[in-house]
C-alpha positions, 0 to 999 in steps of 0.5 A: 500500500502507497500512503504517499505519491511515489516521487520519481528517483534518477538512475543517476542519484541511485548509481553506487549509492552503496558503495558511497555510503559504505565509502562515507562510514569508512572515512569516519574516526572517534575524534570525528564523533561530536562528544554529546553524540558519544555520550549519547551513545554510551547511554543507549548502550546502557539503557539496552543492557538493562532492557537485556537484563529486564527480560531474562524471564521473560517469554521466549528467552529460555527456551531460546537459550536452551535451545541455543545451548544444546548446539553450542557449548564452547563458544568465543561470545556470551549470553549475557543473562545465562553467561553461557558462551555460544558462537558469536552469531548465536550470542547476537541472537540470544541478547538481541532477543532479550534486548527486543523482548520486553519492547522497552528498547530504543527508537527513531521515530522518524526513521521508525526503527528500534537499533541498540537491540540489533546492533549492541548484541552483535558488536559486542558479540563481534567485540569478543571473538575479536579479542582486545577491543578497546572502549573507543573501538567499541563506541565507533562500531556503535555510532557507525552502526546507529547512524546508519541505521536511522539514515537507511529508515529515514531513506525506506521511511515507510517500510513498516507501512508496507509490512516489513520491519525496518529494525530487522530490515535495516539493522542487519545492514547497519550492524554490518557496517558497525561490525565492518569497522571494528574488523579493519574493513574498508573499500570492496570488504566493507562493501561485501558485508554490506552487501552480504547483510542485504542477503540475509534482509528479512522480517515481516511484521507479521509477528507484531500483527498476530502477537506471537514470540517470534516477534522478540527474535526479529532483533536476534535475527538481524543481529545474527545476520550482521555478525555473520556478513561483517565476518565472512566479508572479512574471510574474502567472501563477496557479496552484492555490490548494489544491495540497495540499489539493484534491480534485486536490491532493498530499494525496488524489491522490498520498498517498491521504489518508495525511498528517499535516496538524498536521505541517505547521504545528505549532511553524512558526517556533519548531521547526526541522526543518532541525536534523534533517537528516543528513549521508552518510558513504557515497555510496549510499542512506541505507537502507543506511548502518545495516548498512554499519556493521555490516559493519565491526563484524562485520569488526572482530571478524576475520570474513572473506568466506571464513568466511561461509556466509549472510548474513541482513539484515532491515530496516524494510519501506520500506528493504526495498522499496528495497534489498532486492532480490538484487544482479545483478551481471550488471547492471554497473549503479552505481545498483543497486549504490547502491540494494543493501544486499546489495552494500553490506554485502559491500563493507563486511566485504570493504573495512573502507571505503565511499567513493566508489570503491566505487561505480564500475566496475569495482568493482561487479563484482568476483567475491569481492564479488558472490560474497560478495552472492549469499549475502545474503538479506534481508527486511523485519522485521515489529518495526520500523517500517515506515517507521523508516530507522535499523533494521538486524539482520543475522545472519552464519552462519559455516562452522562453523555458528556464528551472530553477530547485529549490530544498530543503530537509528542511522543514521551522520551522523544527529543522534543519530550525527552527522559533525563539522565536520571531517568534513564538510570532509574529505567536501568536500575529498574530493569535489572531489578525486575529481571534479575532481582538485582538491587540499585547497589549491585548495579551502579558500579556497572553504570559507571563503567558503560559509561565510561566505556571509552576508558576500557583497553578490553571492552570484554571486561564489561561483558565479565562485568554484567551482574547477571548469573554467570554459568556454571 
């Protein structure tokens, strides 16, 4: 489906674009990194590993390192929440997953991605096969990787409107590129890993529509894939040199042409787009997030679940696809419940909070809220958009028969609405609580040393550090 007017794109324009863009990352330094961007970085890097650490029980993750560790048992990487060691496309898989799982990681909005769960799990899965990766190593991949990421959303900006999902789309390639250049590659190499990413370039977002498990291995899966391309480029293995512009490529076969190819390199190098990233106040699908605020606000106002009649929520067409559908409870499904916008705004004005408890069982469940979810109804708004995240109008019809609309274009944790440092901490000590019942003091000392990442001469040290169970 086309939700805009297709703009023609010249041949001209698309010629080598892989290899330029591929060419542009390779010139990059640390010393060429904006340090508001650096710290920027290493605070998502924290705020991924305590998302990893937050979902070590959560659905899926065992029988995932279960599975995982019946095939591999002397690996050169680590499963940071068993501290099993697998080969290292296994370890990205297993912590990409963990990463994905609770739906509490990262996103570009504009851009539409979530990165940190793809692209930290397989460098420092990378980072450790490797041996001896200093700290400005690592930050380099990572920014290099991100960067990318959120340049390759903005060019295919309505992927997921098409059914793909970009994060595993488009991480797989910009995890390469991160990898790539913690490996040395540059020139035809760093183009072969870019291309054999493309190779492996797959996730339907089938998985979020029906609210299953598979949904959480998507970041695992391109994690995976970046680990796999970045390594066989480096061993001589070649890989498409126009991944994205070919006929075959990502531009024509999965975005149908509907791309913004000056996206791709516009300001490369002196625009960052890593500083757009955001930051999830709630764990569940950032098309939620703008009309769970609203809840609060309607709550706030001394609006009860027992006064409500109907309620109406009208969202940007893409965001509708995504969480709009009726919420089964029937289901007891956690995923559905993270991708429903009915669920999330009932929890929203019956709890005055969303946390990680709300998306568990058996909480998902509860009647009053799924009483309260049935009389939600909602549909895309014609006025937004239709790929805007931040848009939510939702309008509440009391018994009395009285109306009250809410509305907001800003989305919470975004830059233009953003969490402070603190609560960026406090989302970390949280996570590692929930998961791994770690207290605040079993904790800190390992913030302090994410955060000051640059320093490591072995940046194994912080995978040693994790204060996760080790294995046995």
């Amino acid at each position: 489906m086309n939700i805009q007017q297709k703009q023609p794109v010249s041949e001209v324009e698309l010629d080598g674009i892989s290899r330029r863009f591929c060419d542009a990352v390779a010139q990059w330094t640390y010393d060429d990194i904006p340090a508001d961007v650096l710290h920027t970085v290493k605070l998502f890097m924290l705020d991924t590993l305590g998302v990893i650490g937050g979902a070590a029980r959560a659905p899926g993750i065992r029988e995932l390192n279960e599975r995982l560790a019946r095939w591999d048992r002397d690996g050169s990487a680590t499963s940071l929440v068993t501290g099993k060691r697998y080969s290292p496309p296994h370890a990205a898989l297993a912590n990409g997953a963990a990463a994905h799982a609770l739906d509490f990681d990262d996103m570009h909005d504009p851009a539409r991605i979530h990165s940190f769960c793809v692209i930290l799990p397989a460098i420092l899965a990378a980072a450790e096969d490797i041996g001896k990766v200093d700290g400005r190593t690592l930050l380099l991949a990572l920014t290099v990787a991100a960067e990318s990421h959120a340049r390759l959303g903005y060019t295919c900006y309505n992927s997921l409107g098409k059914g793909w999902h970009p994060t595993m789309t488009l991480g797989v390639l910009a995890g390469s590129l991160g990898i790539g250049r913690m490996l040395g590659l540059e020139g035809e190499k760093l183009l072969n890993a870019f291309g054999l990413a493309s190779h492996q370039a797959c996730g339907s977002a089938q998985s979020m529509l029906d609210g299953v498990l598979s949904k959480r291995l998507g970041a695992g899966i391109a994690a995976r894939g970046a680990v796999t391309a970045a390594f066989l480029a480096h061993d001589g293995i070649t890989g498409p040199f126009r991944p994205l512009e070919g006929n075959a490529g990502i531009f024509k076969l999965q975005e149908r042409g509907e791309v913004k190819p000056q996206e791709l390199l516009g300001g490369i190098g002196e625009v960052w787009q890593t500083r757009d990233y955001s930051f999830k106040p709630f764990p569940c699908c950032r098309c939620n997030h703008t009309t769970i605020e609203l809840g609060f606000q309607l709550r706030e106002r001394g609006i009860k679940p027992d006064d409500v009649a109907a309620v109406h929520i009208a969202l940007p067409q893409v965001n509708y696809q995504t969480v709009g559908q009726p919420y089964d409870v029937t289901r007891d499904s956690v995923v559905h419940a993270q991708f429903n916008v009915s669920y999330s705004f009932a929890r929203a004005l019956t709890d005055g909070k969303v946390d990680l408890r709300t998306y568990t069982r058996p909480a998902i469940t509860d009647p009053a809220v799924a009483a309260l979810a049935a009389k939600v109804t909602v549909a895309s708004d014609p006025n937004e958009p239709p790929t805007a995240m931040g848009p939510s109008r939702v309008q509440v019809t009391l018994n009395s028969g009285e109306k009250i609309e809410v509305s907001d274009k800003l989305v919470p944790g975004s830059p233009e609405k953003p969490l402070s440092q603190e609560a960026v901490l406090d989302k970390f000590r949280n996570c590692m609580a929930f998961g791994l019942d770690l207290a605040p003091k079993d904790v800190d000392g390992f913030i302090d040393k994410v955060l000051n990442v640059e320093s490591l001469t072995d940046t194994s040290e912080l995978i040693a550090a994790f204060p996760a169970p080790k294995a046995g």
